[in-house]
BAKOL-833106 format. One line per 8 residues: number of its first residue (from 0); for each residue x, y, z of N, C-alpha, C, O. Coordinates in steps of 0.1 Angstrom, whole numbers. Each point is the difference from the previous one (the first is absolute). Layout:
<recs>
NUM = X,Y,Z,X,Y,Z,X,Y,Z,X,Y,Z  ... .
</recs>
This chain:
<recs>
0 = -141,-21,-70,10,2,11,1,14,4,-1,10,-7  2,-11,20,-1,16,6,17,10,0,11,-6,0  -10,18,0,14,-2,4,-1,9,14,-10,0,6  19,5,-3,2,7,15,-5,18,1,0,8,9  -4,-6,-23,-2,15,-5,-14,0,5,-6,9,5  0,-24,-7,-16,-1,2,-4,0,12,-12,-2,2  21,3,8,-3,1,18,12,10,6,-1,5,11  13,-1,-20,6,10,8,10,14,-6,-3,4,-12 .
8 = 7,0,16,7,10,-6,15,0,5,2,-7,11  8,12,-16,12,1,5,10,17,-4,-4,10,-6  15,-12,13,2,14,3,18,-7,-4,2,-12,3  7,20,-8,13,-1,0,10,5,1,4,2,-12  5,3,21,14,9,5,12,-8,-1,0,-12,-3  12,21,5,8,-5,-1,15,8,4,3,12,0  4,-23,4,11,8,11,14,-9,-8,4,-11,2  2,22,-12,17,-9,-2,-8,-12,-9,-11,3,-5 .
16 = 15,-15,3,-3,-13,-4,-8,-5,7,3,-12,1  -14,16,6,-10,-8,8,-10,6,-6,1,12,-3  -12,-20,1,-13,2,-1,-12,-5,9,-1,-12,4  -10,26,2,-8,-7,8,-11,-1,-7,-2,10,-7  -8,-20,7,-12,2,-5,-9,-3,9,3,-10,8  -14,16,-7,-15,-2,10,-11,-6,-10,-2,1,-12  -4,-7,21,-13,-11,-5,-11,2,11,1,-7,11  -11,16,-15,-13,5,7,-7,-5,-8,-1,3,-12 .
24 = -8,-14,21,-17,0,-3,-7,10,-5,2,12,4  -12,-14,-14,-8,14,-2,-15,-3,15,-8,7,6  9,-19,-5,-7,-6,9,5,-6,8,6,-10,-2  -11,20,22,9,-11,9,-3,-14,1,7,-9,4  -20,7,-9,3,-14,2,5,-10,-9,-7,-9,-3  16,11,-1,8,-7,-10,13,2,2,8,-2,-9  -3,6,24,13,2,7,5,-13,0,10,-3,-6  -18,-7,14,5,-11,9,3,-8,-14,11,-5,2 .
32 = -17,3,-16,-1,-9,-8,16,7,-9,8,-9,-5  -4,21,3,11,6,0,12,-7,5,9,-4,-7  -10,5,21,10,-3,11,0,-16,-4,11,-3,4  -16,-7,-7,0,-14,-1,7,-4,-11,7,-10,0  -12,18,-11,-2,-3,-17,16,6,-4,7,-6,-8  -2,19,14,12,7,-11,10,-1,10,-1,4,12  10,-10,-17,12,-4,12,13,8,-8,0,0,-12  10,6,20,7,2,-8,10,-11,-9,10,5,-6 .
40 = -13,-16,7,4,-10,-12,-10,4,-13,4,-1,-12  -15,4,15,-10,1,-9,5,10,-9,1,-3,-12  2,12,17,1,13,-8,12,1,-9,-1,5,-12  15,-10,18,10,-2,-1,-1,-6,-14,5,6,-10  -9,-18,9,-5,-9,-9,-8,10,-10,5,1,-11  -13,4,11,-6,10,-6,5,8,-7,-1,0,-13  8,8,22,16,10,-12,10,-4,2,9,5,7  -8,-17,-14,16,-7,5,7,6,-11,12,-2,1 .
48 = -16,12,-13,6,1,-12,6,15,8,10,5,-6  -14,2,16,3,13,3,6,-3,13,10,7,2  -15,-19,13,5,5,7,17,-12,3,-2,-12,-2  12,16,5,7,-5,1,6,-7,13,9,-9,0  -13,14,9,-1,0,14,-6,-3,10,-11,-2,-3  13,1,16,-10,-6,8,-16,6,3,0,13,1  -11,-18,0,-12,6,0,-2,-1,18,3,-11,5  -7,19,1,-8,5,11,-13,3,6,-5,11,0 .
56 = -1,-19,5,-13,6,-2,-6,-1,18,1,-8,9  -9,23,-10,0,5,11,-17,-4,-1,-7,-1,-10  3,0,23,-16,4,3,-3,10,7,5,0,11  -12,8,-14,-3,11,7,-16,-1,5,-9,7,-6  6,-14,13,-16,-2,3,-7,14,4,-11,4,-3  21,3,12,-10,14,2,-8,9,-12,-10,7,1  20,-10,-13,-6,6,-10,-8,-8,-13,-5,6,-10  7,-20,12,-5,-8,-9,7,0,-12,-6,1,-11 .
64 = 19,-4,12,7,5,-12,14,-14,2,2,-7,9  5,8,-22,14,-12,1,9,11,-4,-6,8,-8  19,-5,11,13,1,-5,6,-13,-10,0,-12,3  4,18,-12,12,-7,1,13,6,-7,1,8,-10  11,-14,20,13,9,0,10,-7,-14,9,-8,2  -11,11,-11,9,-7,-11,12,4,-4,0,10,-8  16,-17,14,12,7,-2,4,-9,-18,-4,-9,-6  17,21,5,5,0,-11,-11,-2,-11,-1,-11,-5 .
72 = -7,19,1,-12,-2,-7,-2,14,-13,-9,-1,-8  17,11,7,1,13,-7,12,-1,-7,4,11,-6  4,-23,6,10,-1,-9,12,12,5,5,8,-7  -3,-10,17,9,8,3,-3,11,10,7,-1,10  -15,10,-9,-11,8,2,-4,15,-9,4,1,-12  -10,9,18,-6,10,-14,11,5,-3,0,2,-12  14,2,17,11,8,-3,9,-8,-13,3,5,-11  -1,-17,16,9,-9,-7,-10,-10,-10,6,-3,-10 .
80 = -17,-1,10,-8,-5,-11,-3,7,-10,-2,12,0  3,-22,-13,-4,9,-13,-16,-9,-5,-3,-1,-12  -3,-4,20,-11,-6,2,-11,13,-3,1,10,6  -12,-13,-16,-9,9,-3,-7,8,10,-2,12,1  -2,-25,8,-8,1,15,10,-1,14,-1,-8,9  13,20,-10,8,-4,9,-8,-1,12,-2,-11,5  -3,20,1,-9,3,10,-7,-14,2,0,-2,12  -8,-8,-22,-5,-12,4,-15,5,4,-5,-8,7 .
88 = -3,19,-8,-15,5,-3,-7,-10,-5,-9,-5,6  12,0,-20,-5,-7,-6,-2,-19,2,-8,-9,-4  18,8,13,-2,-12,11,-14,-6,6,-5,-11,2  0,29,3,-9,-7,12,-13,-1,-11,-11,-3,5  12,5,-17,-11,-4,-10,3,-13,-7,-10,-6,-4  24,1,2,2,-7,0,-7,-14,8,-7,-9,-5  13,11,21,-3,-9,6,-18,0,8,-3,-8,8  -7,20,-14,-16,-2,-6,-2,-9,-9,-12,-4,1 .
96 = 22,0,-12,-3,-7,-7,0,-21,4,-4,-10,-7  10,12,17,1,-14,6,-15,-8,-1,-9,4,7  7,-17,-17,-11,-6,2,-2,-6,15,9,-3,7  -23,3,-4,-1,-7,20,-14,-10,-5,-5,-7,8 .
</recs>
């Protein structure tokens, strides 16, 4: 089984109790199969143990890349969380680890 680490990379920020995370191909042609395959139900379901909130998911075709906007997801956010990973960094390795 493959997971999402073996075709893409991800990046993760964060604003208050929101978390964004990015999902880039290392290969554009493995955008369109991206865009089909990871829905934000998908993901949601994925870190359901972390995210608490609604999932978002954006397409950005100019750059070959997914958003996705995940609220109430940092336990509060970095100020008011006593969460190890308040920031949620460790997320977008997390959700590399998604079997596809």
């Amino acid at each position: 089984m493959k997971r999402l680490a073996d075709i893409a990379h991800s990046r993760a920020g964060d604003k208050g109790n929101i978390l964004v995370l990015s999902l880039i191909p290392f290969d554009e042609k493995d955008f369109d199969w991206l865009v089909q395959n990871i829905t934000a139900d998908r993901v949601k379901k994925h870190l359901q143990n972390q995210l608490q909130g609604n999932v978002t998911r954006y397409v950005l075709p100019s750059i070959k890349a997914l958003q996705f906007t995940c609220e109430d997801a940092l336990a509060g956010g970095v100020t008011t969380s006593l969460a190890l990973d308040s920031h949620g960094k460790s997320l977008s390795y997390a959700l590399l680890e998604m079997e596809i």
